[in-house]
N, C-alpha and C positions, 0 to 999 in steps of 0.2 A: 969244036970250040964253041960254035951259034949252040948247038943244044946242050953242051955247060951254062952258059950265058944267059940261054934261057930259062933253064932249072931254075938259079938262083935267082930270077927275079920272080918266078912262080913263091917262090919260097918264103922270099923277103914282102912279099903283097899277102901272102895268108897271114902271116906271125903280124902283120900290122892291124890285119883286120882283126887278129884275136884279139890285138891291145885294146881296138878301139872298144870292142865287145866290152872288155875288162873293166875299162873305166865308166864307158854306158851304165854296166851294170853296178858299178860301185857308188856312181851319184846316184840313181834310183832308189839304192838301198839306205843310202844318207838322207836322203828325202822322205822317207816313208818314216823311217825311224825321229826323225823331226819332227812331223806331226802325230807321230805317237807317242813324243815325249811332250809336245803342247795340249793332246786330250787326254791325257795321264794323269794323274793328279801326284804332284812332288810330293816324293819321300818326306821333303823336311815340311808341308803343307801342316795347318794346324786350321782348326775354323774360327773364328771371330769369340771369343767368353760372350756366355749366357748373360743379360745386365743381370746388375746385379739389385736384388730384392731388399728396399728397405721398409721396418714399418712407419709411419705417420707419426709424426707426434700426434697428442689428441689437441682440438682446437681450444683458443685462448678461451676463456668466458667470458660471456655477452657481458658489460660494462652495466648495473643497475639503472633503469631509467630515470631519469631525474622526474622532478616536481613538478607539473602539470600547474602551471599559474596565469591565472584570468585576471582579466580586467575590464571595468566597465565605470564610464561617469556619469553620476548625477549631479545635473541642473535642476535648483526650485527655487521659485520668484512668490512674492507675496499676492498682495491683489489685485483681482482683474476686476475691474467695475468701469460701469458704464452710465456715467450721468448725461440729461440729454441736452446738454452745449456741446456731447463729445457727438453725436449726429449728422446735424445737416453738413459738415465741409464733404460727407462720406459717401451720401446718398446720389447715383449716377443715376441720373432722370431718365437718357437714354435706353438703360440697362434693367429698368424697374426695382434696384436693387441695390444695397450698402456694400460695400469695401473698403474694411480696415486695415487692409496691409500696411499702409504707410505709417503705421502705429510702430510696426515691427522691425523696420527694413534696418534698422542701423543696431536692432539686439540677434536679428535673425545670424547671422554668423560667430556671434558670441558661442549660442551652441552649434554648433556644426562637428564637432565631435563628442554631441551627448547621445548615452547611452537610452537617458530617460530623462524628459524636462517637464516637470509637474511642477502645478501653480494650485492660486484659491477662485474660483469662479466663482465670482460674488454678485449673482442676478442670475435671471433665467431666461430661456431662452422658448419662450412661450407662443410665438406668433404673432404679427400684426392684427389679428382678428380680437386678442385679447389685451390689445394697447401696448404703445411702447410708453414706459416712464423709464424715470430714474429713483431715488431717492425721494419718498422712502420706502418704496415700493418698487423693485427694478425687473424689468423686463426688455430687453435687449435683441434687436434684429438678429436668427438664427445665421446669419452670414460669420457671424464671428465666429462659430463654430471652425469653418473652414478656415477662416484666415489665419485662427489659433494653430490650427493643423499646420501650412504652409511655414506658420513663423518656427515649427521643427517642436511643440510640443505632442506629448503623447499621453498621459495623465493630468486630469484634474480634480480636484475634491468639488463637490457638489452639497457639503455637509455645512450649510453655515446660516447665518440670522437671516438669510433672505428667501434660502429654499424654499418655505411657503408664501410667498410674493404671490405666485398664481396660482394657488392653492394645487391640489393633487392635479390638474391640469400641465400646471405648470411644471412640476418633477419628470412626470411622463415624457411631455414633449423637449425638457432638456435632453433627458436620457438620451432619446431618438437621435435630437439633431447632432448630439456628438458623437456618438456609435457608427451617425452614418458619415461626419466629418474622419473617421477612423481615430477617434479619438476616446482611452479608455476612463469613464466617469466611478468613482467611488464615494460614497458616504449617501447616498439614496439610492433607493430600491424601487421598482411595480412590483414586487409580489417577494413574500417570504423568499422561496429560493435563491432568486437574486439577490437578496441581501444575508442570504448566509454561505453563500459562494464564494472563496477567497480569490483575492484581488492578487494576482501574479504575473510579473510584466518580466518575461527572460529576455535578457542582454548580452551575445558573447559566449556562451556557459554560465550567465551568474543570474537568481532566481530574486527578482526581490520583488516582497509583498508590500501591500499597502492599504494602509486603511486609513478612514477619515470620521471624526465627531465634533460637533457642536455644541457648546453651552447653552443653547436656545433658537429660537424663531419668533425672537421680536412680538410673543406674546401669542402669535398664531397658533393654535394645536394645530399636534399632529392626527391624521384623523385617526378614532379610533378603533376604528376596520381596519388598519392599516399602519399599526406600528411598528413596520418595518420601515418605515416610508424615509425617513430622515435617522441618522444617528445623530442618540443624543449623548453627550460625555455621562459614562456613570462606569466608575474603575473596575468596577468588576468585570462587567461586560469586555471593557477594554483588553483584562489580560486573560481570558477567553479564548479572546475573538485573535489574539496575537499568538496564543498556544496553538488554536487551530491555525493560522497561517503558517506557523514553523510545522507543522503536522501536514500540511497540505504540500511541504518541500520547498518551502520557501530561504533562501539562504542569508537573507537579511529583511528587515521590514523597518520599511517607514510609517509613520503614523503622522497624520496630518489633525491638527487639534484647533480651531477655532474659539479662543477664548482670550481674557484680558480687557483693562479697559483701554474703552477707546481714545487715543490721543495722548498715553504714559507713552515714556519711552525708557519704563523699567517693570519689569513682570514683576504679578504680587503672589502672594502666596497661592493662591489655590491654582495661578499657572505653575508654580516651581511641583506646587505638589503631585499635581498630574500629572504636568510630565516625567519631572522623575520616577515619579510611580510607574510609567509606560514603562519607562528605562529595567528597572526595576524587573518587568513583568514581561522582558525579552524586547522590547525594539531598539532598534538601532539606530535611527534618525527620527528625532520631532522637527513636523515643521507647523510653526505658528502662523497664526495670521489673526486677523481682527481690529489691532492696536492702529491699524495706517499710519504707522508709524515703525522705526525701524528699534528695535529693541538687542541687549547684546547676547551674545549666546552663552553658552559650558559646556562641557568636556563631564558629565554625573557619572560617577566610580560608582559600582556594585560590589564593594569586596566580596570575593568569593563564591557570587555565583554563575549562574551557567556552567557548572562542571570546572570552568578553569583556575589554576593555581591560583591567579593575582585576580581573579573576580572578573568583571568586564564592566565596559564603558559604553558611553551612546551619547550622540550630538546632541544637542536641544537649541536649535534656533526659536526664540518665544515668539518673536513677531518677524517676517521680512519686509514689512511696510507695504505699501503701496505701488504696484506694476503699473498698472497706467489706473487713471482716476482722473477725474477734474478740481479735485482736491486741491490747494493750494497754502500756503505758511507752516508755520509750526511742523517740516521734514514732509508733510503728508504729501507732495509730491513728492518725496525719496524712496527709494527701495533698494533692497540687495538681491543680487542671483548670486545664488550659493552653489558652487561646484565639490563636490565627493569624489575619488575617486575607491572605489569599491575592487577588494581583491579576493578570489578565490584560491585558495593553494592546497593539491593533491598531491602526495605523497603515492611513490609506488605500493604501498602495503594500504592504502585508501584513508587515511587521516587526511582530513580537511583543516585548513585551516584558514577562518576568513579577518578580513582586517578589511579600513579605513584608512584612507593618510588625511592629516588635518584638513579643515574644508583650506578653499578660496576665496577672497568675497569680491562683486564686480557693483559698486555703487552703482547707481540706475539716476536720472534725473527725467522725470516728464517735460519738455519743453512743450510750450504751448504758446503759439503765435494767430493773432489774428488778422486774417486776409478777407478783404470785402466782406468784414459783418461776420466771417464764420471763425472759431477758433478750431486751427489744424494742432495737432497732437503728436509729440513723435518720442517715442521712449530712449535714450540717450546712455550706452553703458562706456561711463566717464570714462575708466582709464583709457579706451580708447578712441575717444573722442579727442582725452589732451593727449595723448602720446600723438594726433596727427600733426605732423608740424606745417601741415599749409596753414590753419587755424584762420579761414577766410568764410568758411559758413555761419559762423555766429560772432556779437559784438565782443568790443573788448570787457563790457561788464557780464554779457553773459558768463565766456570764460573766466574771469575773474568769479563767477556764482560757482562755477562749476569746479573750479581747485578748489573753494570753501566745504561744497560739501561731500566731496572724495574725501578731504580728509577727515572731515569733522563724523562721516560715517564710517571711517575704516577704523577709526579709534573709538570710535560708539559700540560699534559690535564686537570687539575686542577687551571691552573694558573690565569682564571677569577672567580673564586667562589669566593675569596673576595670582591671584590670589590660588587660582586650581593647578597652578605649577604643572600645565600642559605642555608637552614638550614631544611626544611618542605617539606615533598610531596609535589609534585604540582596538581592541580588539574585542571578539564577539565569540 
């Protein structure tokens, strides 16, 4: 019975150990087959689409550049003269030397955004060595040179009845002391070359020429080794010398003219003739002087020339009176500064096209007061003097002078615009 008994437990321990074999071997084989199903790649596996390829539209086109448009202002004031009561307040003993600035201080920010501020230098600026006067003969400490610089101009004309004051001396040493003030001088010459050289002052992009002539010199010749020395008005010359400036690439041109009589305060023919004849014969601003007096301007039509459809037009200021002077009654202490502003306009396919908008005028009053024995000087550009409403630096009769003749000269120099039925830029 014990070795029955023990058969079958022999029996029933082997058949258990086969199970265990069995199943051993059957998870094994589940496992391996799992990871050969995870580094297999699925039947139903597919790879990701290729992107897909489009073409470009072609780019928008560049939009045509627009119009390339300049701007630049001109300031020009009448005359600068210097009689000698306008001296001793000036001259600092300490310093061995004159200073005019306080002439300027209350016009010097009038320009402060000009392009170009040209005036008439009426005297010379010859040295102490060869005497200072005034009238009628004028010769004027070179310090004004520089103050002129500081008060923000940059051109002057040199072409007038005083030029030879100090004979060929005197021309030269102007020259000098404004050249070295940085200050560019037109209407005399030292030598041929320089006075066949065009006068071109660039501003911004915009190219403007300038020239200057005189009706005479007070009876003085000019010498004659040297008639280049001064210009003197003679029309031919004048459109010339204004063909070569537009040839030399000039894009507008002033012409500064000294003539009229003195103390009208309306131009007589042989000014109207000139200048319009400048006009005429290509410039595009005259500016007067001589009159010390303020005279009124026009708006002169060229129908039809310069190439353009409707012809073209040009300023003609005949006189702007007197910038500072010791002058006194009858307006000769008055003057105007006249502002331009001047436009360049280029076209993508390179048409130019230049234009003016109407001036502006700034009446001017020399005030002149005297303190201990001296009379002080100070140039006065009214409209803003009354637009200040403290109105505590001068009496109540000066101001009362001073609304008289803001208006009595804004309607002065205006007094041909009817008739010329000006209304438009002009154009060049």
């Amino acid at each position: 019975m014990r070795a029955s008994v023990r058969k079958w437990l022999l029996r029933a321990a082997f058949l258990a150990a086969v199970s265990l074999v069995a199943v051993f071997a059957a998870f094994l084989g589940s496992a391996w087959q799992e990871r050969k199903d995870e580094a297999a790649p699925s039947a139903s596996y597919s790879p990701p689409p290729a992107p897909e390829t489009r073409t470009a539209p072609p780019p928008s086109p560049e939009p045509p550049p627009g119009p390339v448009v300049r701007e630049a202002v001109l300031y020009a004031v009448g005359d600068i003269m210097v009689h000698m009561p306008q001296l001793p307040a000036y001259y600092d003993e300490a310093a061995g030397k004159y200073d005019f600035s306080p002439w300027f201080e209350d016009v010097r920010p009038v320009f402060a955004d000009g392009g170009w501020v040209a005036g008439n230098l009426e005297t010379v600026l010859a040295g102490a060595d060869l005497k200072y006067s005034g009238f009628p003969r004028f010769n004027s400490p070179p310090e004004l040179a520089g103050n002129l610089r500081e008060a923000g101009f940059h051109v002057l004309s040199t072409a007038n009845n005083h030029s030879l004051d100090r004979g060929w001396a005197g021309i030269v040493r102007t020259l000098e002391r404004l050249r070295e003030a940085g200050i560019v001088p037109v209407g005399t010459a030292e030598d041929e070359e320089a006075a066949r050289r065009p006068v071109i002052v660039e501003r911004s992009g915009i190219r403007l020429g300038f020239l200057s002539y005189t009706y005479g010199t007070n009876g003085l010749p000019v010498p004659k080794d040297k008639p280049f020395a001064v210009n003197l008005i003679d029309p031919e010359r004048i459109r010339a010398d204004i063909a070569r400036t537009r040839e030399a690439g000039a894009d507008f041109v002033a012409v500064f003219l000294h003539f009229g009589n003195e103390y009208e305060k309306w131009p007589n023919d042989f000014q109207r003739d000139i200048a319009r004849g400048a006009v005429e014969a290509g410039a595009d601003i005259i500016l007067g002087s001589h009159p010390h007096v303020v005279q009124p301007y026009e708006i002169w039509s060229v129908p039809g020339a310069g190439g353009a459809e409707n012809g073209r037009r040009g300023l003609i200021f005949y006189s702007l009176g007197n910038f500072i002077s010791n002058q006194t009654g009858n307006g000769t202490d008055t003057g105007l500064i006249v502002r331009v502003r001047l436009t360049r306009t280029e076209t993508a396919d390179g048409r130019v096209t230049l234009s003016w908008d109407l001036p502006q005028f700034v009446p001017t009053w020399v005030h002149i007061q005297k303190q201990s024995g001296k009379r002080h000087y100070r140039i006065l550009p009214l409209p803003r003097i009354l637009n200040d409403d403290r109105r505590d630096r001068f009496t109540p009769d000066e101001y009362a002078r001073m609304e008289q003749i803001r208006k009595e000269t804004e309607a002065h120099v205006r007094s041909l615009e009817a008739s010329g039925g000006w209304t438009a830029p002009g154009r060049s």
